[in-house]
C-alpha positions in Angstrom: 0.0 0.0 0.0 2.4 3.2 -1.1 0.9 6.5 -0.6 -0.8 6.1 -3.7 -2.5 3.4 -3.4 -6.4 3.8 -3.9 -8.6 3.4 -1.3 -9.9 -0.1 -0.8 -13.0 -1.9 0.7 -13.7 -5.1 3.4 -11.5 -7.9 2.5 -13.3 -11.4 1.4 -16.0 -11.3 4.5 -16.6 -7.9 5.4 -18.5 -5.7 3.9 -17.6 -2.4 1.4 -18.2 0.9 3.3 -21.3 1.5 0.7 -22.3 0.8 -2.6 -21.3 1.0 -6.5 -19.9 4.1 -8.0 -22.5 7.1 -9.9 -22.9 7.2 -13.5 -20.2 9.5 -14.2 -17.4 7.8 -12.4 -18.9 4.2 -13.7 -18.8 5.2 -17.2 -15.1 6.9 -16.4 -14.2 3.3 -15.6 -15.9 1.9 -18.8 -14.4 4.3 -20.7 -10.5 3.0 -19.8 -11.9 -0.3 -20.4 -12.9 0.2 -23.8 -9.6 2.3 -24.1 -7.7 -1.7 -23.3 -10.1 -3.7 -24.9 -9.7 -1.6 -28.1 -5.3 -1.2 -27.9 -5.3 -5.1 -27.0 -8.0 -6.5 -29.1 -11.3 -8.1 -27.3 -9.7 -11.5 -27.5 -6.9 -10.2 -25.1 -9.3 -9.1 -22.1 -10.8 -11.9 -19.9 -12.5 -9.3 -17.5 -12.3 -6.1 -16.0 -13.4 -4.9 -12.6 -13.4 -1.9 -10.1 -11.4 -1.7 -7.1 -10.8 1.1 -5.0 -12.9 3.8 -3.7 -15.3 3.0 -6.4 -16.5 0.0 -4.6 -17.4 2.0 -1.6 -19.3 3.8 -3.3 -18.3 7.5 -2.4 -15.1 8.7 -4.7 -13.6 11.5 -3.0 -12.6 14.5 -4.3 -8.8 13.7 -5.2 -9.4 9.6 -5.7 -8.6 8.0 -8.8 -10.9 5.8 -10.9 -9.0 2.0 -10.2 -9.6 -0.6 -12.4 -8.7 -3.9 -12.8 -8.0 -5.8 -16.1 -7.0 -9.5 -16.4 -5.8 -10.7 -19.7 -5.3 -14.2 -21.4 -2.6 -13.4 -22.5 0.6 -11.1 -22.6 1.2 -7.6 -23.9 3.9 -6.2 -25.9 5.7 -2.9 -25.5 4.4 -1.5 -28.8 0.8 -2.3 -26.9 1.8 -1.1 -23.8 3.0 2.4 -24.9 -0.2 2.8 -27.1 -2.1 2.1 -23.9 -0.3 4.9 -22.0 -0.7 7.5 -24.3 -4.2 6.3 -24.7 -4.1 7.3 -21.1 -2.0 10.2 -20.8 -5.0 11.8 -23.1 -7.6 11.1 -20.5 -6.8 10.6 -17.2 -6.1 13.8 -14.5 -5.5 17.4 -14.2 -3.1 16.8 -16.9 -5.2 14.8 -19.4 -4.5 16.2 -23.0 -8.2 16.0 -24.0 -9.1 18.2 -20.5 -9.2 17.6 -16.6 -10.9 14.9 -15.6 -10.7 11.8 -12.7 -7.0 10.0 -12.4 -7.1 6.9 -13.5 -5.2 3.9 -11.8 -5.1 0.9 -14.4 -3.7 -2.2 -13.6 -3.1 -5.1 -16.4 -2.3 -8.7 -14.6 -2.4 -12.0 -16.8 -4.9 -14.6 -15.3 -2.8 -17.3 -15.2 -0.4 -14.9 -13.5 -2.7 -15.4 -10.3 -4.9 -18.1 -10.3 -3.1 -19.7 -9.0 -1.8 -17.5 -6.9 1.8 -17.1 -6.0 3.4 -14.4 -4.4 4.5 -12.3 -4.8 2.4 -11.6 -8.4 3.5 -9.9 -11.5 1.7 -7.1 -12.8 1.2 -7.4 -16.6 1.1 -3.3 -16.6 0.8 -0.3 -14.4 -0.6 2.9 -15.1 -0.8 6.2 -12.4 -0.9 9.7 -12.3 2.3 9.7 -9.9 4.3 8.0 -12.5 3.1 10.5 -15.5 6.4 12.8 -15.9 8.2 9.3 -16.4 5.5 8.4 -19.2 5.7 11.8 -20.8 9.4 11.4 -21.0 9.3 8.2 -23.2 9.3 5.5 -20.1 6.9 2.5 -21.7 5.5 0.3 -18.1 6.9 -3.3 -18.1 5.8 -6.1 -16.6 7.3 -6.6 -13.3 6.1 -8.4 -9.7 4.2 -6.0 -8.0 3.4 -6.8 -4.0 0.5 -4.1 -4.4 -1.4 -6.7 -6.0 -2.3 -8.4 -2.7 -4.4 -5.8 -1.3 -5.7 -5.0 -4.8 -7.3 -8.5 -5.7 -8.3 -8.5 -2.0 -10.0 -5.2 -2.1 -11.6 -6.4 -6.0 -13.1 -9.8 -4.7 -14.7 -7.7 -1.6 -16.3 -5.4 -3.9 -17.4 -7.9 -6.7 -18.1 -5.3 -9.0 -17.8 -6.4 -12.8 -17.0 -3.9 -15.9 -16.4 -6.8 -18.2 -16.4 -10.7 -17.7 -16.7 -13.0 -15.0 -17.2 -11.1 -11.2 -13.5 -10.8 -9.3 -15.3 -13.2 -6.7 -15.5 -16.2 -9.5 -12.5 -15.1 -11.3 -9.8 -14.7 -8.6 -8.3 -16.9 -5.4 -8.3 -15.4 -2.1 -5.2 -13.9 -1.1 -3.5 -16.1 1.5 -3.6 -13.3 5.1 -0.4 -14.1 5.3 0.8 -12.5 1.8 -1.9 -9.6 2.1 0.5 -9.0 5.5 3.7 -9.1 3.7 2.3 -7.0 0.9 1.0 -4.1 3.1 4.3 -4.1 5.3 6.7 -4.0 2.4 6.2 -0.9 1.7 6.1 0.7 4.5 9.8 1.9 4.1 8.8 3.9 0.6 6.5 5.3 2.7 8.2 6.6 5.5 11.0 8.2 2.8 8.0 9.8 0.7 6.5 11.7 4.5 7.6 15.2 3.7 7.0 15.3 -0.4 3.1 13.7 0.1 2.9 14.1 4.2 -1.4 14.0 3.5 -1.2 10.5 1.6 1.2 9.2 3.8 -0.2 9.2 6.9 -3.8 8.1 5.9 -1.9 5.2 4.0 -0.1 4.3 7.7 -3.4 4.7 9.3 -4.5 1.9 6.5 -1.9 -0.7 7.2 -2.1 -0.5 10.6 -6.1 -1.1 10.6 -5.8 -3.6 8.2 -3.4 -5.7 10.3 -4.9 -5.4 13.4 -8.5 -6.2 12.1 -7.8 -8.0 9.4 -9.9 -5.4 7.1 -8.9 -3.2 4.5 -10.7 0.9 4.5 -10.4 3.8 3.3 -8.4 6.1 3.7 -10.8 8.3 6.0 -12.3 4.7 7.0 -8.8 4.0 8.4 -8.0 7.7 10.0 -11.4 7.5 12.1 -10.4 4.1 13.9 -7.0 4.8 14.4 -7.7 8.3 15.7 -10.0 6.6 18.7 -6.5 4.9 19.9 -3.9 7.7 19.6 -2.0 9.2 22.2 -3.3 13.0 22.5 -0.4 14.5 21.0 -0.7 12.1 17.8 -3.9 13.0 17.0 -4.2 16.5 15.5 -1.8 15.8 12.2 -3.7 12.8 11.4 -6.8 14.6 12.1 -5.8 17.2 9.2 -4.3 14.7 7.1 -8.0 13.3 7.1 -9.9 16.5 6.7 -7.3 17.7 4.0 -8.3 14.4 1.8 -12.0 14.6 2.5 -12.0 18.2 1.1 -10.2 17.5 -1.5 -6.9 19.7 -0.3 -3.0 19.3 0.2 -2.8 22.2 2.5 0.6 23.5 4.0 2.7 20.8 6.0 5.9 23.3 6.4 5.2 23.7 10.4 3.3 20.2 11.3 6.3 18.2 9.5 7.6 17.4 12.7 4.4 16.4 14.2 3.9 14.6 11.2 7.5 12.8 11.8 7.0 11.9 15.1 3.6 10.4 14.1 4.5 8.4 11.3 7.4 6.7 13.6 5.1 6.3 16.5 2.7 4.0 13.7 5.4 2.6 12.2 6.3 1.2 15.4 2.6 0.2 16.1 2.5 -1.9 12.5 5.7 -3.8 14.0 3.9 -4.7 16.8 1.4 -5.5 15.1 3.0 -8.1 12.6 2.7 -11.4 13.6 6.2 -12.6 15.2 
């Protein structure tokens, strides 16, 4: 879970914090997989799903539209850099055809995961964090990708088919054990990211520490509100902001909380040790 991972719902048993996506954020999601049904060919795409906060049915302001494609076969570079500047045209501030939603795309073969083995490899990977690097030439290659853990987790929970067979029937659980390893990995990139994206990173350490002491995978807010019920007063307030900050759809200033911020992230960080099974 880096600090730009999407939000995600209830892993397999729990339930998503509310229901499917609107119209315009449903048909966003379409819309990319036409874009990767249409660059690959329809033979090529096995299904697509949501993940995310679409599955919980409330995008916020600064979310992306995720979406999950699996494939039946592999791509090739020429395909892969026609899908990102397929992209590039559509997705964020940034989008060459006008503003609209980010769009987090991820591409995995099916027999890539089922059956599972971990830690998977992601066919393709497409995010607005990464667009510089995809402006300057960079083509995404397939590579294993522990972010897939909590992604296929989060896409079974919300069951929510664009194309193809329901993530439910198409996908394996995720063993707990490798949704652990996954979420902890990257906790490092994390910590070394806290004063360039000090918002995402502290709702994203609120996240792995929820999810591995309950087991359950929230949102970003989701996360903040149960965490914030067993802070130490003086942790509180910088996670409070982070919270409101994401909510409203704002960065906001982090110059004088940074060392709050700091001595927050290492008091979690700390916590999700603790909370890792020995």
């Amino acid at each position: 879970m880096p600090a730009h991972a999407s939000e995600s719902a209830a892993p397999d048993g729990g339930a998503p914090d509310g229901a499917a996506p609107d119209g315009a954020d449903h048909e966003a999601a379409r819309r990319v997989v036409r874009i990767v049904r249409e660059t690959l060919g329809e033979d090529a795409v096995l299904a697509a799903c949501l993940h995310g906060s679409a599955v919980l049915g409330g995008l916020r302001p600064t979310s992306d539209v995720d979406v999950l494609v699996a494939l039946t076969r592999r791509t090739t570079e020429r395909e892969r850099r026609a899908l990102t500047d397929a992209l590039l045209a559509v997705s964020g501030r940034r989008a060459y055809e006008g503003p609209a939603r980010p769009v987090e795309l991820s591409l995995v073969v099916h027999a890539d995961v089922r059956p599972w083995r971990y830690p998977p490899v992601c066919e393709y990977l497409y995010g607005e964090w990464l667009r510089d690097d995809f402006e300057r030439g960079l083509t995404p290659a397939p590579a294993p990708c522990p972010d897939l853990a909590p992604l296929l987790t989060m896409a079974r929970a919300g069951d929510l088919s664009l194309h193809g067979p329901r993530p439910s029937v198409l996908f394996e659980p995720v063993p707990a054990d490798d949704l652990r390893a996954a979420i902890v990995a990257g906790v490092p990139e994390l910590l070394a990211d806290l004063d360039d994206d000090t918002r995402n990173v502290l709702l994203t350490l609120a996240r792995i520490l929820t999810t591995l002491r309950t087991g359950r995978i929230r949102s970003k807010d989701g996360a903040a509100r149960h965490v914030l019920g067993e802070l130490p007063e003086e942790h509180r307030p910088v996670l409070a902001a982070a919270r409101d900050q994401y909510l409203a759809g704002e960065y906001g200033d982090w110059a004088e909380l940074l060392p709050a911020a700091r001595a927050h992230a290492a008091y979690v960080a700390e916590a999700i040790k603790r909370a890792c099974p020995a």
